[in-house]
LOKOL-347160 format. One line per 4 residues: their letters; for each residue x, y, z of C-alpha. Coordinates in pm, 1 decimal. Each point is the difference from the previous one (the first is absolute). Layout:
A	X/Y/Z  ...
! end
This chain:
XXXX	0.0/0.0/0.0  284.7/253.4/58.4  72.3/-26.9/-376.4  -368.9/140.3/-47.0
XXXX	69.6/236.5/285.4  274.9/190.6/-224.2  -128.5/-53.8/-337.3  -336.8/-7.4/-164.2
XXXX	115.8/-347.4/-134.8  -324.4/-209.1/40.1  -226.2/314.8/21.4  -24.3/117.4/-394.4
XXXX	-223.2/346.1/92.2  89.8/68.4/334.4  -291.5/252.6/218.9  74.7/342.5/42.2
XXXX	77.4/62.3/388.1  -201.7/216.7/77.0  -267.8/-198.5/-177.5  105.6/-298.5/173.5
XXXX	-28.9/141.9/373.6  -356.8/127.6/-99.1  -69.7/-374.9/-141.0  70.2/-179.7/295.5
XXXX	-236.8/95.5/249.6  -268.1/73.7/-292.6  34.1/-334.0/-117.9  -83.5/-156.3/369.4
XXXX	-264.4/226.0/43.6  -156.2/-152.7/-326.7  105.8/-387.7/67.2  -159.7/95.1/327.3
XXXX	-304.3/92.1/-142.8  -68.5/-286.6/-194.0  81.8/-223.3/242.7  -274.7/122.8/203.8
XXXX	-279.8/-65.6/-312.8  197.4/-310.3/-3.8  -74.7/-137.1/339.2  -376.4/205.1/-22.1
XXXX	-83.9/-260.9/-295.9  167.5/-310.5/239.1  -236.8/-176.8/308.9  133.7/197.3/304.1
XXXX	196.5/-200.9/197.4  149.6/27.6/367.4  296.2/-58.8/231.8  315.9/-94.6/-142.1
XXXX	-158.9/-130.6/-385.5  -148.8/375.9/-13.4  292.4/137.1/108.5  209.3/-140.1/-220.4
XXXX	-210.2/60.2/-288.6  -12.8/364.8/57.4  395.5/1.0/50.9  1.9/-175.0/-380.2
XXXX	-315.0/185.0/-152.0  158.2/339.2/91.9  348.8/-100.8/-120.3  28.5/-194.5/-307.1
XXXX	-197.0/264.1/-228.8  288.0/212.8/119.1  231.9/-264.6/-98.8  -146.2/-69.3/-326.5
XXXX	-22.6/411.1/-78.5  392.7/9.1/37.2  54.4/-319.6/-189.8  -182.7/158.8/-306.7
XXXX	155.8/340.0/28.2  358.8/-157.6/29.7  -85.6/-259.5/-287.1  -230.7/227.9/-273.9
XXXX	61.7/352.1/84.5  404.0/-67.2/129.0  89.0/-298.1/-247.7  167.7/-177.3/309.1
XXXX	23.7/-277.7/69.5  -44.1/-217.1/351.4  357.8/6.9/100.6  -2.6/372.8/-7.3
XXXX	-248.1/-46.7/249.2  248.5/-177.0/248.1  -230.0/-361.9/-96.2  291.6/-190.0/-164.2
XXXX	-111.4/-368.0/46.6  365.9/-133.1/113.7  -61.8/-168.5/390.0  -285.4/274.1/66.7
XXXX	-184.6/-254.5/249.2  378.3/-23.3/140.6  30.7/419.8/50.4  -349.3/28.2/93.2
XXXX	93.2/-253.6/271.9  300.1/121.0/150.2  -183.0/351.9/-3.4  -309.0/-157.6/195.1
XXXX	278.3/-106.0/262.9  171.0/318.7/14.2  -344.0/191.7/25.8  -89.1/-202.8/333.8
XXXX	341.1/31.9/161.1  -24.1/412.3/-68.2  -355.5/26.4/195.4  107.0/-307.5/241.7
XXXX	265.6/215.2/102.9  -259.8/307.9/28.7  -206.6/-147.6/218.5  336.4/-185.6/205.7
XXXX	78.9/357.5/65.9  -318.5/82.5/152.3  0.4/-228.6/189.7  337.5/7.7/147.3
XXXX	-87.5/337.6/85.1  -332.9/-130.1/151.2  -221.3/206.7/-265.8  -202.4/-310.2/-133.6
XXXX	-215.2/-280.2/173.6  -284.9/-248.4/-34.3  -320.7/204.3/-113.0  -232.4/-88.7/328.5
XXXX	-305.9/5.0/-227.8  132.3/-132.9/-332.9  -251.7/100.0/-283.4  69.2/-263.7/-267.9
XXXX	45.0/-404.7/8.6  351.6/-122.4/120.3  200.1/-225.0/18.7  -8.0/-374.0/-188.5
XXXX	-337.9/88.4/-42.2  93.2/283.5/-256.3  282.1/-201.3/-219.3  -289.7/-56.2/-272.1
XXXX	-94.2/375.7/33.6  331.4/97.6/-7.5  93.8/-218.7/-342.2  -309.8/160.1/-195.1
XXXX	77.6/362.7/110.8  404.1/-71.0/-115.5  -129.3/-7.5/-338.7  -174.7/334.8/34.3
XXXX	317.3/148.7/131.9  205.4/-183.9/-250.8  -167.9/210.6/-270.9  -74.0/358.7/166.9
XXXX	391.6/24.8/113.6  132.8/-103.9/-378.3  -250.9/239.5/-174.4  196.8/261.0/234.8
XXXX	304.1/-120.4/-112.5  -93.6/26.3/-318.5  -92.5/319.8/-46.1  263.7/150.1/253.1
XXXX	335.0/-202.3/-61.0  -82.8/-189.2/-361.3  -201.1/270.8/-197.4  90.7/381.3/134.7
XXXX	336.2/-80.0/92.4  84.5/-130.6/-332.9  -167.2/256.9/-179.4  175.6/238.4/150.5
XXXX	373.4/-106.9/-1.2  -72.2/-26.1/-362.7  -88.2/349.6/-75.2  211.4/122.0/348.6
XXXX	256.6/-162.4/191.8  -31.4/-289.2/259.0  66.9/212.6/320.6  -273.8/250.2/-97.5
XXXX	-222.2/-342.1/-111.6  88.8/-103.6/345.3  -96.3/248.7/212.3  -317.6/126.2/-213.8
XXXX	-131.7/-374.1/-36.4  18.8/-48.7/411.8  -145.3/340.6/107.0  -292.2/-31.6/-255.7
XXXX	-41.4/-369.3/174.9  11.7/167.1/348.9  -293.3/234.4/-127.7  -230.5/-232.3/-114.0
XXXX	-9.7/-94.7/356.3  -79.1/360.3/91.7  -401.3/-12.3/22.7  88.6/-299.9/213.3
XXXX	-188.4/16.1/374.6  172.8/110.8/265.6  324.5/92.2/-190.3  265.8/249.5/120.3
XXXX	339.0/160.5/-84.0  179.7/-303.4/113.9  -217.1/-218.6/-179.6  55.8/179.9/-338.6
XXXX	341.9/-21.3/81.8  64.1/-382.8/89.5  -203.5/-81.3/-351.0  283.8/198.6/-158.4
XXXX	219.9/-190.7/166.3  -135.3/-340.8/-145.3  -58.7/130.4/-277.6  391.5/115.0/-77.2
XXXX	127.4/-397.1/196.0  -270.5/-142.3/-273.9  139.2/217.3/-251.1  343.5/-80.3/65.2
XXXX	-74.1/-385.4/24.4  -176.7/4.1/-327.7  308.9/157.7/-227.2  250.9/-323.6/222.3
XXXX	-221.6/-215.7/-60.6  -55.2/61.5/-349.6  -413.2/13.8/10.1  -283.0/31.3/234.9
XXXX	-65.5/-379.9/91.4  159.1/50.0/314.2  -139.2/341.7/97.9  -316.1/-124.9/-63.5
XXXX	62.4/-267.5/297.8  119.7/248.6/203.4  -303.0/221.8/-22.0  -219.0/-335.6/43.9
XXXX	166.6/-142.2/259.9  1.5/348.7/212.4  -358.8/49.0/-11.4  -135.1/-375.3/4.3
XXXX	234.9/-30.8/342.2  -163.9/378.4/111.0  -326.4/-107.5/-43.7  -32.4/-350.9/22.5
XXXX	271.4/-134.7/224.6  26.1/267.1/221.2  -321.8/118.0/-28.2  75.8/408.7/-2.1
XXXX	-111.2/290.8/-202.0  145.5/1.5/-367.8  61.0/349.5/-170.7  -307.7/119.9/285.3
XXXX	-225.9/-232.3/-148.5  -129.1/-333.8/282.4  -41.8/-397.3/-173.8  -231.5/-199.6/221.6
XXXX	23.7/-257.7/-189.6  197.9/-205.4/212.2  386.7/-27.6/147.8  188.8/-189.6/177.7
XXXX	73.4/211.4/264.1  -184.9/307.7/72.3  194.2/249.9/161.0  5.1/361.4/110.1
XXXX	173.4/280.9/24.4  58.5/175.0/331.6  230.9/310.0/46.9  99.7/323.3/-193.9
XXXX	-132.9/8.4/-343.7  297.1/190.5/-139.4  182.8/-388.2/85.9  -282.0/-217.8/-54.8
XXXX	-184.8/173.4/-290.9  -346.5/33.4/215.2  -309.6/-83.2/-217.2  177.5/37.6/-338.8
XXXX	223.0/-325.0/76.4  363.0/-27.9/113.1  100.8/51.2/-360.8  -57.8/388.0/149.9
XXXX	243.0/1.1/287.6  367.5/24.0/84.6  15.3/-360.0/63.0  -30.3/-82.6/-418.9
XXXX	188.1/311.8/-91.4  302.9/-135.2/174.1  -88.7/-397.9/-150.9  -78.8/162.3/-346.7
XXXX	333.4/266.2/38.1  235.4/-327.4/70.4  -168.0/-229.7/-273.7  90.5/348.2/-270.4
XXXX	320.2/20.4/134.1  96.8/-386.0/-32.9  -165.2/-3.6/-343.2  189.6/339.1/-107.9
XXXX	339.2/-156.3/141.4  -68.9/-337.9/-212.7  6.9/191.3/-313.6  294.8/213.0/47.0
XXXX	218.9/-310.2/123.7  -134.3/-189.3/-328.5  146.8/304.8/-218.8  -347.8/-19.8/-187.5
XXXX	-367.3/-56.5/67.6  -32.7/-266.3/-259.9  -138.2/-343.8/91.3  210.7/-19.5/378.1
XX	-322.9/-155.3/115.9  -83.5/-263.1/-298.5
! end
């Protein structure tokens, strides 16, 4: 993917950048929209099937919009994209395990500092009793965390390093990502902030790696284990869908996040700071970005 980073290689008519930022949250607004006709024409369904079928009904039009733009209006191609098909299940993978260690580690710290318990009235089903739950609402989250990836990391950041430069595709990409989050509820500075943060580690992790497989684990991984292992807030928004363990968060919501999630608090800026830093040092040690991670 770094090749398509520099050069416009795969992409034949690359979008005009300012164009391109407009796009982006235009084009989720519409895939939003017809996922909601979508799931108005579908029997309405509960608990974790309905919740997982709203994850996919209001992501894959988005998905298919930026497929079509990249392939008809673009001329691209899927590897511009970051989807080469060489050991994707493999990337995806190692991402998934990568995503759960970064918010295991979130929620170690709180609790080393004695900032997260058991929830004393849990609101969802735990436990075994939630595995089959918790396997249906995976594929929901499987989906709504690559369509992000998709438009953030495979589509506007390689539209813009082909009409810009990869730093500036970097940093553009990753603070567009942070404000699609910014109608969120509950959000704050810090908030904003920490999404920038992931979205520069995924952005970094992508051009190593060579493709978005493995982001798109990451960004799985971190919100299936925020919602559904964990059972705490993700991006403001609650699952009660079931979890295996419902906790809570008790103490200072600059550390812990308060109601938006700990993705909002010190806690994950110093998790998501570290994971940056490793993932900035692995590409300077390598010499180049290129396929370090394959």
């Amino acid at each position: 993917m770094l090749s398509e980073l520099r050069r416009s290689g795969f992409i034949e008519r690359p979008t005009n950048p300012w164009l391109a930022v407009l796009l982006a949250p235009i084009v989720s607004i519409l895939g939003s929209i017809a996922g909601f006709f979508i799931l108005e024409a579908l029997p309405r369904s509960s608990g974790a099937v309905g919740f997982a079928l709203d994850l996919v009904a209001f992501f894959m039009p988005v998905a298919f919009l930026i497929w079509i733009w990249r392939l008809r209006v673009e001329r691209g191609d899927l590897s511009s994209l970051g989807l080469a098909r060489a050991r994707g299940l493999m990337r995806f993978g190692r991402g998934f395990g990568i995503g759960f260690l970064l918010f295991s580690t979130v929620v170690g710290g709180l609790r080393l500092l004695g900032m997260i318990g058991p929830d004393p009235t849990p609101m969802a089903v735990t436990g075994g009793s939630a595995v089959g739950a918790l396997l249906i609402v995976l594929g929901g989250w499987v989906v709504q965390a690559s369509t992000e990836e998709l438009v953030a990391r495979g589509w506007l950041m390689s539209t813009l390093s082909a009409r810009t430069s990869v730093p500036i595709a970097v940093i553009v990409s990753s603070l567009l990502f942070a404000l699609l989050h910014i109608l969120n509820q509950n959000v704050s500075v810090l908030a904003m902030a920490n999404i920038m943060l992931v979205g520069l580690f995924l952005a970094v992790y992508a051009i190593v790696e060579g493709g978005i497989w493995g982001v798109a684990g990451i960004h799985t991984a971190w919100n299936f284990a925020q919602a559904n292992v964990f059972g705490l807030e993700v991006s403001g928004n609650e699952v009660s869908v079931g979890t295996l363990w419902d906790l809570e968060e008790a103490g200072p919501g600059l550390w812990t996040g308060d109601f938006f999630g700990p993705e909002a608090g010190l806690v994950a800026t110093f998790v998501i700071s570290l994971a940056l830093a490793a993932i900035v040092l692995r590409m300077r040690q390598a010499g180049t970005a290129e396929g370090q991670l394959r």
